[in-house]
C-alpha positions in Angstrom: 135.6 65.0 76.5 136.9 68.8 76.0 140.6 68.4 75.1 142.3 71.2 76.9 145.9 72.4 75.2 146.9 74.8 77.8 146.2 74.6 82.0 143.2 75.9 82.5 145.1 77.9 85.6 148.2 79.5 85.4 151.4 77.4 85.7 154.7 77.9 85.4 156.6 75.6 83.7 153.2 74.1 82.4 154.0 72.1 78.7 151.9 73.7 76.2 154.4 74.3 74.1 155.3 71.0 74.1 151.6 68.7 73.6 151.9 68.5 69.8 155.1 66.7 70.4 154.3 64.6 73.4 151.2 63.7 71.4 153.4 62.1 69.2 156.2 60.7 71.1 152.9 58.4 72.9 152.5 57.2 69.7 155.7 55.1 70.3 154.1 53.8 73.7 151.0 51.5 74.8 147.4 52.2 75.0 147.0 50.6 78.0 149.6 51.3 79.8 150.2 52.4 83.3 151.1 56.0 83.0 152.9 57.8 86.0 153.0 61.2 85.8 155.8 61.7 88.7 156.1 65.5 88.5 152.1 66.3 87.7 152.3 69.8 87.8 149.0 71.4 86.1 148.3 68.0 85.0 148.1 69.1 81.6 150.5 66.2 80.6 147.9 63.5 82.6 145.2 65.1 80.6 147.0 64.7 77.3 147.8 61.2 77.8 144.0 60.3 79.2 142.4 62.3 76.4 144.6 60.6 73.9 144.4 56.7 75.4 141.4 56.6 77.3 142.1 53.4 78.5 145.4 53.9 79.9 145.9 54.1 83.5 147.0 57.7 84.6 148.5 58.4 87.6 149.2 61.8 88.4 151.6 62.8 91.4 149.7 66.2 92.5 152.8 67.2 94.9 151.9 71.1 94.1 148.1 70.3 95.0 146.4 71.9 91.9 143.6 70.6 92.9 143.3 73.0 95.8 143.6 75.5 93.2 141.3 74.2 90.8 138.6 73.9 93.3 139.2 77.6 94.1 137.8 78.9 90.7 134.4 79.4 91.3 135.5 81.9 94.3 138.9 83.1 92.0 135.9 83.9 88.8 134.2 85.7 91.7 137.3 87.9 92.3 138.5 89.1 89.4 134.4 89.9 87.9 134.7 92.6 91.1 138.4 93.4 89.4 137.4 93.8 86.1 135.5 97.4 86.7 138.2 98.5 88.4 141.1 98.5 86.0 138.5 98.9 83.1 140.0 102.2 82.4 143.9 101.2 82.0 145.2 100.2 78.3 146.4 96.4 79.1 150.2 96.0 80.8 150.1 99.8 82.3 150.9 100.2 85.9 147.9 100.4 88.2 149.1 101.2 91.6 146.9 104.4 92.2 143.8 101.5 92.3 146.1 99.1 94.0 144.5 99.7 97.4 141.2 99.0 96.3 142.4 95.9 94.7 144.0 94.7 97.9 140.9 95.2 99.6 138.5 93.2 97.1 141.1 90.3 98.1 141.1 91.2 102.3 137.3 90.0 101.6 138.2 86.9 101.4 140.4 84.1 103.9 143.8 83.8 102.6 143.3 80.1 101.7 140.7 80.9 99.5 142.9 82.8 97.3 144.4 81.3 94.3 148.0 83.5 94.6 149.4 82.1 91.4 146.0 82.8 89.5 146.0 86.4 91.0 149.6 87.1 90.0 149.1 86.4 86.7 146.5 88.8 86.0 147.7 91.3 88.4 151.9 91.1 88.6 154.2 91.9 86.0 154.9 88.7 83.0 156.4 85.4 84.5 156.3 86.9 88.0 154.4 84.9 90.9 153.6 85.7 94.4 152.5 82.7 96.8 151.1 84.8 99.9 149.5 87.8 100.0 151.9 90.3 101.6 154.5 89.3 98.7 151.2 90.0 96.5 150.8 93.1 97.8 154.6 94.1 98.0 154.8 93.9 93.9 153.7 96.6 91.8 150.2 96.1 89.9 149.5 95.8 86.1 146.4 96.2 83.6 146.3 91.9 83.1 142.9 91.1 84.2 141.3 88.4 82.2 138.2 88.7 80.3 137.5 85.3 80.3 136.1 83.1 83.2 138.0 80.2 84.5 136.8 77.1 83.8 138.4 73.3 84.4 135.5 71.3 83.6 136.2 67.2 82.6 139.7 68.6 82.7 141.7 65.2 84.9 138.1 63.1 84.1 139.5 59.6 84.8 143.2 60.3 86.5 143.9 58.9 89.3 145.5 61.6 91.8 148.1 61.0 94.3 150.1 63.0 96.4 153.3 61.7 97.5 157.2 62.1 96.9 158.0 60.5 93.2 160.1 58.4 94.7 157.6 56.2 96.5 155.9 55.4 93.0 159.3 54.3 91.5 159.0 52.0 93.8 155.5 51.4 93.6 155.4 50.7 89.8 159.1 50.2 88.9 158.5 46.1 88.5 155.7 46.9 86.5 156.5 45.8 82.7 153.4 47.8 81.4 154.3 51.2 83.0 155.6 54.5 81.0 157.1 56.7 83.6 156.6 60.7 82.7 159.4 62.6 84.5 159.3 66.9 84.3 160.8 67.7 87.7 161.9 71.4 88.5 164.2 72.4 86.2 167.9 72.9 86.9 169.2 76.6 86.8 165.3 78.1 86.5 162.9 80.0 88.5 160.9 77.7 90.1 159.8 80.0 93.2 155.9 79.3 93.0 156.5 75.1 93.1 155.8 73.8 96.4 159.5 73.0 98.2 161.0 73.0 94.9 163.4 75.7 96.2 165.1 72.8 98.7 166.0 71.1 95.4 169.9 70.6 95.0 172.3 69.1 91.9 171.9 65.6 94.0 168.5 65.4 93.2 168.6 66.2 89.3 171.3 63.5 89.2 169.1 61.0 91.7 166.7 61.3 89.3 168.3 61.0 86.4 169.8 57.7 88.0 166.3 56.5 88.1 166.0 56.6 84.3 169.0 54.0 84.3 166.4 51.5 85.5 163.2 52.6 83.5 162.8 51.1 80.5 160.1 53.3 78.8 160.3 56.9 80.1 159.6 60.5 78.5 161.8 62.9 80.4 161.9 67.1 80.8 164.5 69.1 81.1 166.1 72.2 79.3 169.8 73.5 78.6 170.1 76.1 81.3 171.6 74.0 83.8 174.1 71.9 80.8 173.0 68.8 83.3 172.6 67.4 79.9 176.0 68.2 78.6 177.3 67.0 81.3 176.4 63.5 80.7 177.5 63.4 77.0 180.8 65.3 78.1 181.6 61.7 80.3 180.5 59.5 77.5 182.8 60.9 74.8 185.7 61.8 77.0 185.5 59.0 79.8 183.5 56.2 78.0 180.7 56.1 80.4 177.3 55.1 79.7 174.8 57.4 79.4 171.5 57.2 80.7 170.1 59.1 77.5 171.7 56.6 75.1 169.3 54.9 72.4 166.4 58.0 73.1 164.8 60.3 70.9 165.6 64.5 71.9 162.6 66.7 71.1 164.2 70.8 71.4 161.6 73.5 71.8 163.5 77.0 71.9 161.8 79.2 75.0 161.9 83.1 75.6 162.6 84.4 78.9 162.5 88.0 77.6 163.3 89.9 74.8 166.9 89.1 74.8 167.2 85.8 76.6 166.3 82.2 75.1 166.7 78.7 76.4 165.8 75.5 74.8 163.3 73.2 76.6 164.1 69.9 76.0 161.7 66.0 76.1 163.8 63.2 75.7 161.7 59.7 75.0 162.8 56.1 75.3 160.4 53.1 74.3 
């Protein structure tokens, strides 16, 4: 089975730069678990965990449905080798407006639910920005970021089980299980998370529901950063006010994270076993 270190699509907030160190922090867990992937995302994290225990049971909680997008890539390989000519001439990263129109219509070719927006807006929008219809596509300006390389998600969640449903129907689905490792990376506090489905309804009340959850989990590995001090938070009560904290007795995994050239944020995975 092809071990995949990256989404083989776009994502934000996808955890590449954190499989070495969930790789090891499953170590600490079971083979044959019950693994459910709450927040699936890309999926990359169900594929690490299959591809490293084959014999676990993976659930993964496709709530963005990457799977539509997945099963867009013949058509989105289609797209951008009719893209490729086009921009051929521009150094990589240079504005590309003057062809812009001729991009846009390559894209009219097609239905809009046949276009992968995320996919596009990486190769044609300037870094970490994301368009999710086409007229906000078409509103942004246009770089020089067309890839060279096909798509391709072959074997990629071989063996997961997909669901799509809100996490908190699998809490309760699995939370009596004693052979289940919950893996939580919900949106995260004080970020852009524009391009996750209904992720921009998300309040402070549902960071805090969910970090309530991990209360009554007994083997988890959580996701979170520093931007929104959530974290801080939590320690701030247990030093000053004595209160427990639902992070005691765990294991805190930093990865520092570059927004630009100026700004920097430290993702954080925080493991209990």
């Amino acid at each position: 089975m092809k071990i995949y270190k990256t989404s083989p699509l776009p994502f934000q907030g996808q955890k590449r730069k954190f499989v070495k160190h969930f790789k090891e922090a499953l170590t600490h867990f079971p083979s044959n678990a019950t693994y459910i992937d709450l927040f699936g995302g890309s999926g990359l994290l169900s594929h690490t965990i299959k591809t490293t225990y084959p014999n676990a049971n993976v659930i993964w909680n496709d709530y963005d449905n990457f799977a539509h997008r997945l099963a867009l890539i013949p058509t989105t390989n289609e797209i951008i080798a009719q893209l490729r000519p086009i921009v051929a001439n521009y150094l990589k990263g240079t504005r590309i407006n003057e062809v812009k129109p001729t991009i846009l219509e390559v894209l009219r070719q097609y239905p809009p639910k046949a276009l992968d927006y995320i996919t596009l807006s990486a190769n044609l929008l300037f870094s970490g920005k994301y368009a999710t219809t086409f007229e906000a596509l078409a509103k942004d300006g246009f770089y020089a970021k067309v890839t060279q390389t096909p798509y391709n998600a072959d074997g990629y969640l071989a063996g997961v089980e997909r669901r799509q449903t809100d996490y908190r129907n699998l809490i309760i689905e699995f939370e009596h299980n004693p052979n289940t490792v919950f893996i939580l990376d919900p949106p995260y506090l004080s970020t852009d998370i524009s391009s996750y489905r209904g992720a921009q309804n998300w309040k402070l009340k549902d960071y805090l529901h969910i970090v309530k959850c991990l209360n009554a989990m007994p083997r988890y590995i959580y996701f979170g950063s520093n931007k929104g001090q959530l974290l801080d938070l939590f320690d701030f009560l247990a030093n000053e006010y004595d209160l427990p904290s639902p992070f005691n007795h765990t294991t805190r995994v930093s990865v520092s994270t570059n927004v630009n050239y100026t700004s920097t944020y430290e993702d954080l995975m925080i493991f209990k076993y």
